[in-house]
ChimeraX commands (.cxc) that place a marker at each C-alpha (Angstrom):
marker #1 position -3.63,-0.22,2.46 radius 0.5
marker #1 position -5.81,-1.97,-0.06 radius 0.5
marker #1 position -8.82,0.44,0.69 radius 0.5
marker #1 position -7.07,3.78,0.15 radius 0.5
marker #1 position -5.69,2.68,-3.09 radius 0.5
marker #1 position -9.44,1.61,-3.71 radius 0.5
marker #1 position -10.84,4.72,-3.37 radius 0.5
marker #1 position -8.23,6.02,-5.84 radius 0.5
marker #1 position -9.18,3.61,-7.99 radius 0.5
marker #1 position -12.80,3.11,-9.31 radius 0.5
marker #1 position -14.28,0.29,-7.80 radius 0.5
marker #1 position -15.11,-0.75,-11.24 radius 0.5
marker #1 position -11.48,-1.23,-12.33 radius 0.5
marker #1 position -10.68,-2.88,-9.20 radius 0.5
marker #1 position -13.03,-5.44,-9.95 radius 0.5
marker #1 position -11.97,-5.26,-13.50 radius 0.5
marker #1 position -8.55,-6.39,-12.39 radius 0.5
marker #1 position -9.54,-8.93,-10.54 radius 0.5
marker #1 position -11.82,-10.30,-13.47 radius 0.5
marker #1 position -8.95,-10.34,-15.76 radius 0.5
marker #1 position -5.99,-11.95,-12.92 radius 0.5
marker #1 position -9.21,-14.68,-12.60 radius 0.5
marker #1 position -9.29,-15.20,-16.23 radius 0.5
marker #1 position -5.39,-15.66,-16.33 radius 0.5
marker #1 position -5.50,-18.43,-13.88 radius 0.5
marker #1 position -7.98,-20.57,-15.82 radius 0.5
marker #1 position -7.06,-19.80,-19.47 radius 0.5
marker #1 position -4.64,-17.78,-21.81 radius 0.5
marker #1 position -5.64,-13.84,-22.22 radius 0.5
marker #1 position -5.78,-12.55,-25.42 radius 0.5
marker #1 position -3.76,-9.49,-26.66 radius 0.5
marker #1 position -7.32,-7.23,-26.37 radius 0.5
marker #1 position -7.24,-8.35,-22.18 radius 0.5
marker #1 position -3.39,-8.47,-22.02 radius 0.5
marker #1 position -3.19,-5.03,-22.97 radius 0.5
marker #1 position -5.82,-3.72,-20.33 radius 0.5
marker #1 position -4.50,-5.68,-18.00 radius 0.5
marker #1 position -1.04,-3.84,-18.30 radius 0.5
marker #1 position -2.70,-0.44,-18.81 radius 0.5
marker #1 position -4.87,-1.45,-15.20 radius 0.5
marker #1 position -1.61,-2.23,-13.31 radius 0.5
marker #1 position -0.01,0.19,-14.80 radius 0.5
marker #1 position -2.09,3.07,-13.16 radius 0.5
marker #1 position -2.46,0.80,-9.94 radius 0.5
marker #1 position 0.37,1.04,-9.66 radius 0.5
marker #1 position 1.00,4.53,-10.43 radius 0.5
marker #1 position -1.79,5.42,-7.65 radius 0.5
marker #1 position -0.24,3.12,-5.15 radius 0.5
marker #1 position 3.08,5.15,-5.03 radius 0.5
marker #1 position 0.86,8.46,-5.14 radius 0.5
marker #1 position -0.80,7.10,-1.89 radius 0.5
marker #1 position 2.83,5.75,-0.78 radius 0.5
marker #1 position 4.40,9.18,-1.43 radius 0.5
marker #1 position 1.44,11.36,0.36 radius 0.5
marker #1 position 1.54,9.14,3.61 radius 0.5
marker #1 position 5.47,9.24,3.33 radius 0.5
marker #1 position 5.26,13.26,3.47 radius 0.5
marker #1 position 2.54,13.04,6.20 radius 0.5
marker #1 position 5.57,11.60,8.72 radius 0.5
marker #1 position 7.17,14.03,11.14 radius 0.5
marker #1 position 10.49,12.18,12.64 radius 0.5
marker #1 position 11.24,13.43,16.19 radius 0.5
marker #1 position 14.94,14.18,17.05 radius 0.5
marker #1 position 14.65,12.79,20.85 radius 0.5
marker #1 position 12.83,10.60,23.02 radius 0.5
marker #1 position 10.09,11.62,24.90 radius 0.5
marker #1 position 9.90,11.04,28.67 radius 0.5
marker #1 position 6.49,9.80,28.87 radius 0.5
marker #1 position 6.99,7.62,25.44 radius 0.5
marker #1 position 10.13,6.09,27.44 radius 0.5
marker #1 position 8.19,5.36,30.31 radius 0.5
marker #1 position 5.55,4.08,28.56 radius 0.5
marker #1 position 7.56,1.74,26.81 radius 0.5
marker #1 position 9.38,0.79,29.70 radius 0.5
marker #1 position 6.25,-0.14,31.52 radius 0.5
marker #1 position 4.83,-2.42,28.40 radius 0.5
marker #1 position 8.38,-3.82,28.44 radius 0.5
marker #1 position 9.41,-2.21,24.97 radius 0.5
marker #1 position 13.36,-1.82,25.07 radius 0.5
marker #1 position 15.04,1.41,23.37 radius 0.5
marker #1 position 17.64,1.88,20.58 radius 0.5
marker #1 position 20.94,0.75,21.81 radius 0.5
marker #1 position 19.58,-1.68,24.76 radius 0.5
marker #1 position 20.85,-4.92,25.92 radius 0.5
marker link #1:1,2 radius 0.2
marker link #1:2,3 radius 0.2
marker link #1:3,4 radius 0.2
marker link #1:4,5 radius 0.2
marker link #1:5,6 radius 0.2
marker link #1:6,7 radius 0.2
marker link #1:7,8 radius 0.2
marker link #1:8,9 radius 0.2
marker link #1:9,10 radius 0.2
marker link #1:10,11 radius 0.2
marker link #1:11,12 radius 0.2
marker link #1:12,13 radius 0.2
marker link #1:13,14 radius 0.2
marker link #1:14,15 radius 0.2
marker link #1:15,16 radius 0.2
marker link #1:16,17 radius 0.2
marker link #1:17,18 radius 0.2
marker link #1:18,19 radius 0.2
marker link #1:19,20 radius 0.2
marker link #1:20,21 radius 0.2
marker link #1:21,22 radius 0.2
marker link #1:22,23 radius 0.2
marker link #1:23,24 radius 0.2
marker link #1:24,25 radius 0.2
marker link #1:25,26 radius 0.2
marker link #1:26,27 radius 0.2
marker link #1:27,28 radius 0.2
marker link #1:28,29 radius 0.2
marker link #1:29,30 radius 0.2
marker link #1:30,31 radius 0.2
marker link #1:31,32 radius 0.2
marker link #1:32,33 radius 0.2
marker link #1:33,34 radius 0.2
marker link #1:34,35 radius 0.2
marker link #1:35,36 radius 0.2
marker link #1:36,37 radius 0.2
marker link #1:37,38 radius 0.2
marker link #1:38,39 radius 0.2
marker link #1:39,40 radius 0.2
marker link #1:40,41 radius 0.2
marker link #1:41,42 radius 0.2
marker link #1:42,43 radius 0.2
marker link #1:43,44 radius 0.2
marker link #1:44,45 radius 0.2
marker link #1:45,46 radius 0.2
marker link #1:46,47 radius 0.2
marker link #1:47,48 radius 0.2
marker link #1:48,49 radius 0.2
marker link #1:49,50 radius 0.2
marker link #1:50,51 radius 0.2
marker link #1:51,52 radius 0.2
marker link #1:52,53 radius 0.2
marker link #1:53,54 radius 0.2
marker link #1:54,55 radius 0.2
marker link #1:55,56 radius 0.2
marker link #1:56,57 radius 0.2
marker link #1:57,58 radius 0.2
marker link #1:58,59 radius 0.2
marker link #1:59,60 radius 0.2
marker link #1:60,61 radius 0.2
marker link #1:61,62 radius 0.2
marker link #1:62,63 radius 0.2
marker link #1:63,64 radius 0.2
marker link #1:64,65 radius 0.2
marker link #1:65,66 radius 0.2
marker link #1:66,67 radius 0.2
marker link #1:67,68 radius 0.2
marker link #1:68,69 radius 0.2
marker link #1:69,70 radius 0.2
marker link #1:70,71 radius 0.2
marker link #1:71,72 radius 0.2
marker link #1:72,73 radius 0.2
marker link #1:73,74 radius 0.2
marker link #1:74,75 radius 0.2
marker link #1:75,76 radius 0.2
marker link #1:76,77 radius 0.2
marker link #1:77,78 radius 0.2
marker link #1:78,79 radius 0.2
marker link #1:79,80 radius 0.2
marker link #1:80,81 radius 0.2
marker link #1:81,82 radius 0.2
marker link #1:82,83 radius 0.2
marker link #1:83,84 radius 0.2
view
């Protein structure tokens, strides 16, 4: 998942992000990097459910089983819904 929301996000605030979680770790950030930190994980975020939402809509649901996906699993040893 990490590199789709990469491509949505410019490499360069990726690594900007990074820089500044880094920083937080070793020292205090001042109210300058506080405030682009927020503003970065704010539209991280923000792309992250954009990504979420797309592959979300991308999902067809079936309404039965399928024969050979039964078989199938029966053969790998996969049980069904409602299976002892």
């Amino acid at each position: 998942m990490q590199g789709i929301i990469s491509t949505m996000l410019e490499k360069q605030k990726m690594d900007r992000i990074n820089e500044l979680a880094r920083a937080s770790k070793v020292r205090e950030l001042d109210a300058d990097e506080r405030a682009e930190q927020k503003a970065l994980r704010t539209e991280y975020i923000e792309k992250f459910r954009e990504s979420f939402k797309a592959q979300l809509e991308q999902i067809e649901l079936a309404d039965a089983v399928d024969e050979s996906t039964w078989a199938c699993n029966a053969v790998h040893g996969k049980r069904q819904r409602g299976e002892a």
